[in-house]
N, C-alpha and C positions, 0 to 999 in steps of 0.2 A: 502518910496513911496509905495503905494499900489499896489495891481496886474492891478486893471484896467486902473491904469494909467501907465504901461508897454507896449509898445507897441508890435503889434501882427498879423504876415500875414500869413496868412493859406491859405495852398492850399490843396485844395481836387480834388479826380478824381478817377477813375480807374486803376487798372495794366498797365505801359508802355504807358502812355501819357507821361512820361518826367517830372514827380510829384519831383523825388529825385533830377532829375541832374538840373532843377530849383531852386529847393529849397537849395537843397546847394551851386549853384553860388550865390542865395543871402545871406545867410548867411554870407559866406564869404566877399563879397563885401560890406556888409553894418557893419560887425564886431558881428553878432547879435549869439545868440544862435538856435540851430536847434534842432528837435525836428523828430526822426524818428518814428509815434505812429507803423506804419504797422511792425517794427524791433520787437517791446513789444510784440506783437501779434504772431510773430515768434520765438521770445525768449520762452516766456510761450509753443508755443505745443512744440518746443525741450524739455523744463525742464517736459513737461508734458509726453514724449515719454522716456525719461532717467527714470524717475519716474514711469512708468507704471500705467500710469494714462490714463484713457480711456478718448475719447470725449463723452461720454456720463454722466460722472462722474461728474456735472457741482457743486457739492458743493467744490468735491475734487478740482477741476481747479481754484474755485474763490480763495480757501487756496493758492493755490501754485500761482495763481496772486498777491495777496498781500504782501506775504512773496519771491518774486523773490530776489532771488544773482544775479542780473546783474550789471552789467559798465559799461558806455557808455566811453571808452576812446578816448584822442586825440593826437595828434602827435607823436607815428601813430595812424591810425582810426584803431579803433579795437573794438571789442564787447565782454565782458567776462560774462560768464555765471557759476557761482556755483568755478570761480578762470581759468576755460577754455576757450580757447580762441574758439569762434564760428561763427566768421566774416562767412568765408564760406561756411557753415554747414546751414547758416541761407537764404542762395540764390537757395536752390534746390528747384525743383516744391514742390518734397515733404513736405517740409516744410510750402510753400505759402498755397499748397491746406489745410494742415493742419489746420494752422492759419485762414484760410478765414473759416472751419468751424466751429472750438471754438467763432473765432469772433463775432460767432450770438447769443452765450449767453448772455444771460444778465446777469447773475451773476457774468461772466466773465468780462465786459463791463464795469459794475459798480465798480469791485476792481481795474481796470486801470484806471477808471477815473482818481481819488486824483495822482497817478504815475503822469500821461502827464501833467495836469495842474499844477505841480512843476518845471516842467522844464521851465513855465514864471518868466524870470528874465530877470534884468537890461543886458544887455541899449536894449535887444529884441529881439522876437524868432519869428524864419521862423517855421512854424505847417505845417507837411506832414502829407496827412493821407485819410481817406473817408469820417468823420465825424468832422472834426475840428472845419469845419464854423461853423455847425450846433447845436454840442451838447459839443466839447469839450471846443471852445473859438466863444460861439454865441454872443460877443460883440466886436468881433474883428472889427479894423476898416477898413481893407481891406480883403476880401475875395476872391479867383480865384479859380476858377473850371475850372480842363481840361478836354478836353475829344478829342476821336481819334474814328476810325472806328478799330470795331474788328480786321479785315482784317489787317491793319498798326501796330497796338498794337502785332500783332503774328509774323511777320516778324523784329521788332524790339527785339523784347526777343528771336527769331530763334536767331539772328543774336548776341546778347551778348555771348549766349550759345555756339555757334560757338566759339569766343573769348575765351570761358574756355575749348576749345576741347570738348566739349558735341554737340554731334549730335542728333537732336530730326527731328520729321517731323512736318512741317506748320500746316499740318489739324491736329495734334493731339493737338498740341499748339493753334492751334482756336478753338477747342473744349473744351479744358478746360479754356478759357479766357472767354467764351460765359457762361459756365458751373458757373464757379467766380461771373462774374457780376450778373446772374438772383438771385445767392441767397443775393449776396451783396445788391441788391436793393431791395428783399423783406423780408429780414429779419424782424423780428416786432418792433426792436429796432436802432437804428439810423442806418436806410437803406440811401445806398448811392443815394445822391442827392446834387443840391446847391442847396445852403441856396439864401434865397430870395433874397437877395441882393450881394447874389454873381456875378463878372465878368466872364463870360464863354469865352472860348479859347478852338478852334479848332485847335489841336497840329498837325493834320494828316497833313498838310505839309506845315506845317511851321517849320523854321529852330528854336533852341531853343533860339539862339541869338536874335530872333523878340521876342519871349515872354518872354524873360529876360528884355527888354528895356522897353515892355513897361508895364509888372506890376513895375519896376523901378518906369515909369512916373505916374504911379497910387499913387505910394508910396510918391513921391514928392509934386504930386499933394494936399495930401491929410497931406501933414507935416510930415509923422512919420521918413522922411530923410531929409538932406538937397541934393539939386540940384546940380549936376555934376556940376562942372565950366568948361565951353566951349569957 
Protein backbone atom coordinates (compact mmCIF):
# COMPACT_ATOMS: atom_id res chain seq x y z
CA UNK A 1 0.00 0.00 0.00
CA UNK A 2 1.29 3.29 -0.75
CA UNK A 3 1.73 6.28 1.79
CA UNK A 4 -1.25 8.15 0.28
CA UNK A 5 -3.47 5.70 0.59
CA UNK A 6 -2.61 5.41 4.69
CA UNK A 7 -4.68 7.15 6.36
CA UNK A 8 -4.08 10.42 8.17
CA UNK A 9 -5.43 12.99 10.83
CA UNK A 10 -3.63 15.90 11.81
CA UNK A 11 -4.08 18.27 14.14
CA UNK A 12 -2.44 21.41 14.47
CA UNK A 13 -2.67 24.37 16.80
CA UNK A 14 -0.73 26.17 19.41
CA UNK A 15 0.84 25.30 22.87
CA UNK A 16 -2.07 24.02 25.39
CA UNK A 17 -5.06 23.81 23.27
CA UNK A 18 -5.30 20.14 24.03
CA UNK A 19 -3.15 19.13 20.65
CA UNK A 20 -1.45 16.03 22.65
CA UNK A 21 -4.16 14.81 24.89
CA UNK A 22 -6.55 14.62 21.70
CA UNK A 23 -4.39 13.28 19.82
CA UNK A 24 -3.46 10.54 21.81
CA UNK A 25 -7.13 9.57 22.96
CA UNK A 26 -7.35 9.05 19.27
CA UNK A 27 -4.83 7.19 18.57
CA UNK A 28 -5.41 4.98 21.03
CA UNK A 29 -9.15 4.57 20.23
CA UNK A 30 -8.80 4.11 16.71
CA UNK A 31 -5.50 1.61 17.31
CA UNK A 32 -3.55 4.01 14.85
CA UNK A 33 0.08 5.28 15.09
CA UNK A 34 0.89 8.92 16.75
CA UNK A 35 3.13 11.05 15.80
CA UNK A 36 4.53 13.74 18.31
CA UNK A 37 6.51 16.26 15.59
CA UNK A 38 6.66 19.22 18.54
CA UNK A 39 8.64 16.03 20.86
CA UNK A 40 11.41 16.02 17.40
CA UNK A 41 11.76 19.58 17.76
CA UNK A 42 12.59 19.17 21.59
CA UNK A 43 14.58 16.24 21.30
CA UNK A 44 17.01 18.04 18.71
CA UNK A 45 17.56 21.44 21.03
CA UNK A 46 18.33 18.96 24.03
CA UNK A 47 20.75 16.88 21.63
CA UNK A 48 21.72 20.41 20.46
CA UNK A 49 22.36 21.83 24.20
CA UNK A 50 24.26 18.36 25.18
CA UNK A 51 26.32 19.03 22.03
CA UNK A 52 27.20 22.49 22.49
CA UNK A 53 25.73 23.41 19.48
CA UNK A 54 24.58 27.06 19.31
CA UNK A 55 21.08 28.17 17.85
CA UNK A 56 22.64 30.01 15.67
CA UNK A 57 24.84 27.17 14.18
CA UNK A 58 21.94 26.25 11.62
CA UNK A 59 24.29 23.94 9.47
CA UNK A 60 25.62 22.25 12.64
CA UNK A 61 21.67 21.73 13.94
CA UNK A 62 20.56 20.45 10.28
CA UNK A 63 23.69 17.60 10.92
CA UNK A 64 22.65 16.73 14.16
CA UNK A 65 18.57 16.61 12.89
CA UNK A 66 19.32 14.10 10.61
CA UNK A 67 21.58 11.94 12.32
CA UNK A 68 19.25 12.08 15.69
CA UNK A 69 19.57 8.80 18.26
CA UNK A 70 16.23 9.05 19.26
CA UNK A 71 13.23 6.18 20.26
CA UNK A 72 10.07 6.77 20.36
CA UNK A 73 9.22 3.80 22.91
CA UNK A 74 5.99 2.37 24.14
CA UNK A 75 4.70 0.44 26.99
CA UNK A 76 5.91 2.43 28.79
CA UNK A 77 5.94 5.91 26.97
CA UNK A 78 9.24 6.98 27.13
CA UNK A 79 11.55 9.07 24.94
CA UNK A 80 15.32 7.98 24.57
CA UNK A 81 17.69 10.19 23.26
CA UNK A 82 21.57 9.22 22.49
CA UNK A 83 20.35 5.46 24.94
CA UNK A 84 18.89 8.32 27.85
CA UNK A 85 16.01 8.39 28.93
CA UNK A 86 14.56 12.22 28.44
CA UNK A 87 10.72 11.88 28.88
CA UNK A 88 11.12 14.69 31.41
CA UNK A 89 13.89 16.77 30.40
CA UNK A 90 11.84 17.29 27.38
CA UNK A 91 8.56 19.14 29.25
CA UNK A 92 10.56 22.31 30.72
CA UNK A 93 9.82 25.78 29.41
CA UNK A 94 13.44 25.55 28.62
CA UNK A 95 13.36 23.15 26.31
CA UNK A 96 9.89 24.44 24.52
CA UNK A 97 11.32 28.01 24.11
CA UNK A 98 14.33 26.37 22.80
CA UNK A 99 12.70 24.22 20.23
CA UNK A 100 10.15 26.96 19.10
CA UNK A 101 13.50 28.88 18.16
CA UNK A 102 15.53 26.31 16.18
CA UNK A 103 12.00 25.48 14.76
CA UNK A 104 12.17 28.42 12.49
CA UNK A 105 15.11 27.17 10.62
CA UNK A 106 14.80 25.99 7.69
CA UNK A 107 17.43 23.78 7.46
CA UNK A 108 16.35 22.39 10.42
CA UNK A 109 12.68 22.02 9.16
CA UNK A 110 13.82 20.35 5.97
CA UNK A 111 16.03 17.37 7.84
CA UNK A 112 12.90 16.66 9.96
CA UNK A 113 10.76 16.60 7.19
CA UNK A 114 11.81 12.73 5.55
CA UNK A 115 11.89 11.82 10.01
CA UNK A 116 7.92 12.74 10.59
CA UNK A 117 6.66 11.61 7.19
CA UNK A 118 8.04 8.05 8.23
CA UNK A 119 6.14 7.51 10.93
CA UNK A 120 2.91 7.18 8.09
CA UNK A 121 2.13 3.73 8.55
CA UNK A 122 -0.48 1.04 8.39
CA UNK A 123 -3.50 1.00 9.52
CA UNK A 124 -2.81 5.04 10.50
CA UNK A 125 -1.48 8.07 12.15
CA UNK A 126 -2.85 10.77 14.40
CA UNK A 127 -0.05 13.96 13.17
CA UNK A 128 0.48 16.52 16.36
CA UNK A 129 2.15 19.41 15.62
CA UNK A 130 1.87 23.24 13.90
CA UNK A 131 2.60 22.38 10.50
CA UNK A 132 1.22 18.90 9.73
CA UNK A 133 -1.95 19.91 7.65
CA UNK A 134 0.04 22.29 5.86
CA UNK A 135 3.43 21.07 4.76
CA UNK A 136 3.95 17.92 6.49
CA UNK A 137 0.82 15.65 5.34
CA UNK A 138 -1.05 18.58 2.93
CA UNK A 139 -3.08 15.62 1.62
CA UNK A 140 -4.43 14.44 4.51
CA UNK A 141 -7.98 13.83 4.43
CA UNK A 142 -9.02 15.33 7.67
CA UNK A 143 -7.40 18.07 9.12
CA UNK A 144 -8.35 20.10 12.77
CA UNK A 145 -6.93 23.06 13.89
CA UNK A 146 -7.16 24.10 17.62
CA UNK A 147 -7.07 27.02 19.02
CA UNK A 148 -7.75 28.70 22.57
CA UNK A 149 -7.23 32.22 24.00
CA UNK A 150 -3.72 33.05 25.28
CA UNK A 151 -5.23 33.77 28.71
CA UNK A 152 -6.69 29.78 28.99
CA UNK A 153 -3.63 28.36 27.24
CA UNK A 154 -1.47 29.91 30.34
CA UNK A 155 -3.57 28.70 33.07
CA UNK A 156 -3.75 25.26 31.68
CA UNK A 157 0.22 24.85 31.50
CA UNK A 158 0.26 26.96 35.18
CA UNK A 159 -1.89 24.30 36.28
CA UNK A 160 0.19 20.98 34.75
CA UNK A 161 3.27 22.79 36.26
CA UNK A 162 1.69 22.89 39.46
CA UNK A 163 1.21 18.86 39.04
CA UNK A 164 5.04 18.38 38.64
CA UNK A 165 5.53 20.81 42.00
CA UNK A 166 6.97 23.73 39.64
CA UNK A 167 5.56 26.98 40.62
CA UNK A 168 5.78 29.52 37.74
CA UNK A 169 3.51 32.83 37.81
CA UNK A 170 0.44 33.40 35.12
CA UNK A 171 1.78 36.58 33.63
CA UNK A 172 5.32 35.09 33.11
CA UNK A 173 3.61 31.98 31.34
CA UNK A 174 1.40 34.51 29.17
CA UNK A 175 4.27 36.15 28.32
CA UNK A 176 6.00 33.77 26.88
CA UNK A 177 2.92 31.80 25.23
CA UNK A 178 2.31 35.34 23.40
CA UNK A 179 6.22 35.59 22.91
CA UNK A 180 5.95 31.51 21.04
CA UNK A 181 2.94 32.25 18.94
CA UNK A 182 4.26 35.76 17.24
CA UNK A 183 7.29 33.95 16.17
CA UNK A 184 5.57 30.64 15.47
CA UNK A 185 3.40 32.47 12.97
CA UNK A 186 5.82 34.58 11.36
CA UNK A 187 8.37 32.42 10.80
CA UNK A 188 9.18 32.43 6.81
CA UNK A 189 8.89 28.89 6.61
CA UNK A 190 5.75 26.89 7.61
CA UNK A 191 4.26 29.49 10.05
CA UNK A 192 1.60 28.42 12.05
CA UNK A 193 -1.81 28.48 10.45
CA UNK A 194 -4.65 26.07 9.13
CA UNK A 195 -4.45 24.78 6.20
CA UNK A 196 -7.35 25.79 4.02
CA UNK A 197 -9.46 23.09 4.55
CA UNK A 198 -8.82 22.77 7.85
CA UNK A 199 -11.79 22.19 10.66
CA UNK A 200 -11.16 24.87 13.32
CA UNK A 201 -12.02 24.19 17.13
CA UNK A 202 -12.25 26.60 19.81
CA UNK A 203 -10.81 24.43 22.90
CA UNK A 204 -11.14 27.49 25.31
CA UNK A 205 -14.03 25.97 26.92
CA UNK A 206 -14.93 23.15 25.66
CA UNK A 207 -14.48 19.99 27.53
CA UNK A 208 -11.91 17.65 25.44
CA UNK A 209 -14.46 14.91 25.40
CA UNK A 210 -16.73 17.35 22.99
CA UNK A 211 -13.67 17.55 20.65
CA UNK A 212 -12.84 14.09 20.83
CA UNK A 213 -16.39 13.05 19.62
CA UNK A 214 -16.74 15.06 17.26
CA UNK A 215 -13.52 14.97 15.15
CA UNK A 216 -14.38 11.09 15.89
CA UNK A 217 -17.60 12.07 13.78
CA UNK A 218 -15.44 13.83 11.09
CA UNK A 219 -13.48 10.87 10.90
CA UNK A 220 -16.56 8.54 10.35
CA UNK A 221 -18.00 10.72 8.26
CA UNK A 222 -15.43 10.73 5.95
CA UNK A 223 -14.44 6.69 5.98
CA UNK A 224 -11.03 6.63 7.36
CA UNK A 225 -12.95 4.71 10.64
CA UNK A 226 -15.71 2.64 10.98
CA UNK A 227 -18.83 4.05 13.11
CA UNK A 228 -19.19 3.28 16.85
CA UNK A 229 -22.02 0.66 17.13
CA UNK A 230 -24.70 2.36 19.25
Amino acid sequence: MKNYEIPVITIDGPGGVGKGTLSRQLATHLGWHFLDSGALYRVLALAAKNHSVSADNHSALAVLAQHLDVVFEENPSRIMLEGQNITQALRTEECGMSASIIAAIPAVREALLVRQRAFLQLPGLIADGRDMGTVIFPTAPLKIYLEATPEIRAKRRQMQLKEQGIDVSLEGLLAEINQRDIRDKSRSIAPLKPANDAIIIDTSHLPIIDVFERVLAEAEKRGLCAPVAG
